[in-house]
C-alpha positions as CSV (number, residue, x, y, z in Angstrom):
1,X,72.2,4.7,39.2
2,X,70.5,4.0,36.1
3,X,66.8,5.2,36.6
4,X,63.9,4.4,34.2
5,X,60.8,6.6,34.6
6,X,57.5,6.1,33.2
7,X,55.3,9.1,32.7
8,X,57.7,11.4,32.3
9,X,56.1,14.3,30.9
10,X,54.1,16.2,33.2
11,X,53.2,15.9,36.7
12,X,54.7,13.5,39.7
13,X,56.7,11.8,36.4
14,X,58.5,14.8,35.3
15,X,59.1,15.7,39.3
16,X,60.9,12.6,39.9
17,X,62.8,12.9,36.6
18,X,64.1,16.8,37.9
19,X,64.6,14.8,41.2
20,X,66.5,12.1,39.8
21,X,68.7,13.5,37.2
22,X,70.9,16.1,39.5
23,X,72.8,12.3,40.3
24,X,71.3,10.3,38.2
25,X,71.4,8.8,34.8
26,X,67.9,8.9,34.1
27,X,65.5,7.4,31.2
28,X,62.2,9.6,30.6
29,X,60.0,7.8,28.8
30,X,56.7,9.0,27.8
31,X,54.2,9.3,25.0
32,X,54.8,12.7,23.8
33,X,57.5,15.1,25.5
34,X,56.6,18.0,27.0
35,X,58.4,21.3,26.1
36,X,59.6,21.2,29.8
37,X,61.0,17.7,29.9
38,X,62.3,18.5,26.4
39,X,64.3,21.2,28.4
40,X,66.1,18.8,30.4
41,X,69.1,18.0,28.3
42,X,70.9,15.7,30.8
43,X,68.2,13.6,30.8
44,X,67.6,10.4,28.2
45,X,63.8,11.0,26.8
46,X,62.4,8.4,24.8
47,X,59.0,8.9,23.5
48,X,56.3,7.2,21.7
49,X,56.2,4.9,24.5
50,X,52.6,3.5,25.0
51,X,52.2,1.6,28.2
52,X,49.2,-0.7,26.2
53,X,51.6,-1.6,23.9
54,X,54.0,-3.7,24.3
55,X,55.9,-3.2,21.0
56,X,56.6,0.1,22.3
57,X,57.4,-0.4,25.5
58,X,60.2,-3.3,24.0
59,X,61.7,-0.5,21.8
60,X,62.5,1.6,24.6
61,X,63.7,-1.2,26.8
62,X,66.4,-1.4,23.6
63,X,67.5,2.1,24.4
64,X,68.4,1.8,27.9
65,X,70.9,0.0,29.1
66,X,71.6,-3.2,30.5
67,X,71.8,-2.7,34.4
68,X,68.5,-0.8,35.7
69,X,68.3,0.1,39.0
70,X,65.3,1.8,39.7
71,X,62.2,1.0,37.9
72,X,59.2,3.4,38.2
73,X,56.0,2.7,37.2
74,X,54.2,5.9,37.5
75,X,52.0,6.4,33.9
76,X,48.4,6.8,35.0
77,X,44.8,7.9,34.5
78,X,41.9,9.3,36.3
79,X,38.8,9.4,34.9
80,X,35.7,9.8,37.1
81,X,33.0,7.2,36.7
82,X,30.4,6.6,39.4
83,X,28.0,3.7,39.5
84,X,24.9,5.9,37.7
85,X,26.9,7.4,35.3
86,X,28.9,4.1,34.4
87,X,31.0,4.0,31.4
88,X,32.8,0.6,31.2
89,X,35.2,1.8,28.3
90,X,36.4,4.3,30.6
91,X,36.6,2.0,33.4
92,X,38.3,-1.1,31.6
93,X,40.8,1.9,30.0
94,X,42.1,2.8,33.8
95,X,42.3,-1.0,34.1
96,X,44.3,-1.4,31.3
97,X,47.1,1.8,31.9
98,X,47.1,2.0,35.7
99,X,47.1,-2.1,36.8
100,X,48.0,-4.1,33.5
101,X,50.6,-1.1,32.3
102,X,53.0,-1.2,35.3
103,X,53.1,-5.4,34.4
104,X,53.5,-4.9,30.7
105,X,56.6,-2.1,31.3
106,X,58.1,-4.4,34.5
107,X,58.3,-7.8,32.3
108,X,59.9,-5.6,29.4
109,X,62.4,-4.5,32.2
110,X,62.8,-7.6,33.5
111,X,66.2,-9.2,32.2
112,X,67.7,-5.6,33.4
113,X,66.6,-5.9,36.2
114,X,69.8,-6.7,38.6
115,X,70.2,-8.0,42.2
116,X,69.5,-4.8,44.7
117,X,67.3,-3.1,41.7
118,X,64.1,-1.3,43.1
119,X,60.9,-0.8,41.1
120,X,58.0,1.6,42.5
121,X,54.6,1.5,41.9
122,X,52.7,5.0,42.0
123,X,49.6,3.9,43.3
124,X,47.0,5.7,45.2
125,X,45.3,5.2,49.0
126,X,41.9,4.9,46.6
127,X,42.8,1.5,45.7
128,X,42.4,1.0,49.6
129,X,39.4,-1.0,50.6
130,X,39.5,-0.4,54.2
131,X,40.2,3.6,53.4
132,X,37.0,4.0,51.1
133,X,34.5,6.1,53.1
134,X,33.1,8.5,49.7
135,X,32.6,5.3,47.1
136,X,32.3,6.5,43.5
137,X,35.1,6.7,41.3
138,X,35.0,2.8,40.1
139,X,37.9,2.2,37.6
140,X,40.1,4.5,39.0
141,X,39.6,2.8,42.4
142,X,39.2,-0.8,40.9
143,X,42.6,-0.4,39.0
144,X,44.3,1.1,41.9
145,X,43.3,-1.6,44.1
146,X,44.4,-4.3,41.3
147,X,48.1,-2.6,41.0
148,X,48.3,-2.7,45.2
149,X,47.5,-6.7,44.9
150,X,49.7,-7.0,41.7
151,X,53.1,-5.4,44.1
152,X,52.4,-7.7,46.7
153,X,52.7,-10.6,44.2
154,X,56.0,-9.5,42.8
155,X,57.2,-8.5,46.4
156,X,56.7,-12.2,46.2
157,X,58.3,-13.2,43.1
158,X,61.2,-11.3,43.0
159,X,62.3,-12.1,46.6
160,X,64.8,-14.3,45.4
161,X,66.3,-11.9,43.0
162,X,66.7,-9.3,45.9
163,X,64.7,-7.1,44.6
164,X,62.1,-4.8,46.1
165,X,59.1,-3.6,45.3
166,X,57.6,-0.6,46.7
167,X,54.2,0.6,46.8
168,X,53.7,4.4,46.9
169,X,50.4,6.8,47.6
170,X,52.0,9.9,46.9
171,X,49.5,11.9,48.3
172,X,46.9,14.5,47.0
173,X,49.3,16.2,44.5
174,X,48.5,19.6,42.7
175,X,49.3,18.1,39.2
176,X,46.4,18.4,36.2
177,X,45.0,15.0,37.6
178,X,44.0,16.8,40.6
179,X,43.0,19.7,39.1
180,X,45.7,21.4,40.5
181,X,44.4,21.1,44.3
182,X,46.0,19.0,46.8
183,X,48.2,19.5,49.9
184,X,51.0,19.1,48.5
185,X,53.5,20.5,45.2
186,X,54.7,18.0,42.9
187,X,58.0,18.7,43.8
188,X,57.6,17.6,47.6
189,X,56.0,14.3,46.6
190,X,58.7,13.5,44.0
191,X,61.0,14.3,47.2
192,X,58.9,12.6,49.9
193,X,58.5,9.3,47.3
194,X,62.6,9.2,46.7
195,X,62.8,9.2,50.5
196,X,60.4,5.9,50.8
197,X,62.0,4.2,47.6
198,X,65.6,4.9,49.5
199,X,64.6,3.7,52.8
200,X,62.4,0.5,50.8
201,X,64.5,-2.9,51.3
202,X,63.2,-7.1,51.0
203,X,62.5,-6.9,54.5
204,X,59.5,-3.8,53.4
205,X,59.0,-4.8,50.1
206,X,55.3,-5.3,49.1
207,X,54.2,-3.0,51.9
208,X,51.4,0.1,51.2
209,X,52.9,3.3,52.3
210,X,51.7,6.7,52.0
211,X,54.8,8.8,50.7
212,X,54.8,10.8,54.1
213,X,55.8,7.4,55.4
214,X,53.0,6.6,56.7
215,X,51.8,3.0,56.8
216,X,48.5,3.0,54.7
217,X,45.9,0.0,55.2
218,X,44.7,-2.3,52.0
């Protein structure tokens, strides 16, 4: 399979692209490589890739090639903003990279995108209204809860292109996001995600799932 990954250079991205690759042919792209994704010579890195701009994202669509069939949209921010220490910059910035991004990188995709394709959304069970019981943390949630509603439309829209979309909490991962804490290693969500995006199909595309395979409520 040909596999484009967004993200690639650190974290749940550069898990997934270690995942991937032992079978794969896989497309890291990223911003800036990492020394450790740079170490991956069977893997195709393309950098500079901004997901705000879409000239950048179009100049990596030109390196990859013409059948993709796995799409994941897992480029991301966190930045904490609660509703006394608001900063709207920082909020319409998560906005912009974690709900508008995965949009911009998918339509770029989009004529490569071939019947039985898959593309996953990394999303997070904060973007679930009916699991919010701390509040806080606006954009990130906001943005979150945009990308959930923005799967379930092109669960939708792509239906007749049988192709699926999955949407994917990979759980509290120890990446630098977290701060390293979490209950799980990056390595068992990039394993535990591939297992959800295997078993994903039309008949479960557009559903909320946690990447233990758990069912997760919107």
């Amino acid at each position: 399979m040909n596999i484009v990954i967004t993200g690639a250079n650190r974290g749940i991205g550069l898990a997934l692209v270690k995942h991937y690759r032992l079978n794969h042919n896989v497309f890291a792209l990223c911003r800036a490589a990492s020394s450790e994704l740079k170490s991956l010579t069977d893997v195709t890195i393309i950098e500079n890739v901004d997901v705000c701009n879409v000239n950048t994202i179009n100049k990596a669509v030109k390196s990859c090639p013409n059948d993709i069939d796995l799409l994941i949209n897992n480029a991301g921010i966190l930045q904490r903003v609660s509703f006394d220490q608001w900063d709207e910059k920082r909020v319409m910035d998560q906005f912009n990279i974690n709900a508008i991004g995965p949009i911009r990188v998918t339509r770029a995709f989009n004529e490569k995108l071939v019947k039985n394709s898959k593309i996953a959304l990394i999303t997070s069970r904060m973007g679930s209204i009916a699991d919010n019981d701390s509040g806080s943390h606006y954009g990130y949630r906001m943005s979150k809860a945009a990308l959930n509603m923005a799967g379930k439309s092109m669960a939708i829209d792509f239906r007749d292109r049988d192709i699926s979309i999955a949407i994917i909490h990979p759980g509290w991962v120890q990446t630098d996001m977290t701060g390293h804490t979490g209950h799980v290693t990056v390595e068992t969500a990039a394993q535990q995600i591939s297992e959800r995006i295997r078993d994903l199909d039309v008949s479960t595309s557009g559903t909320f799932w946690h990447a233990n395979g758990d069912l997760l409520p919107w």
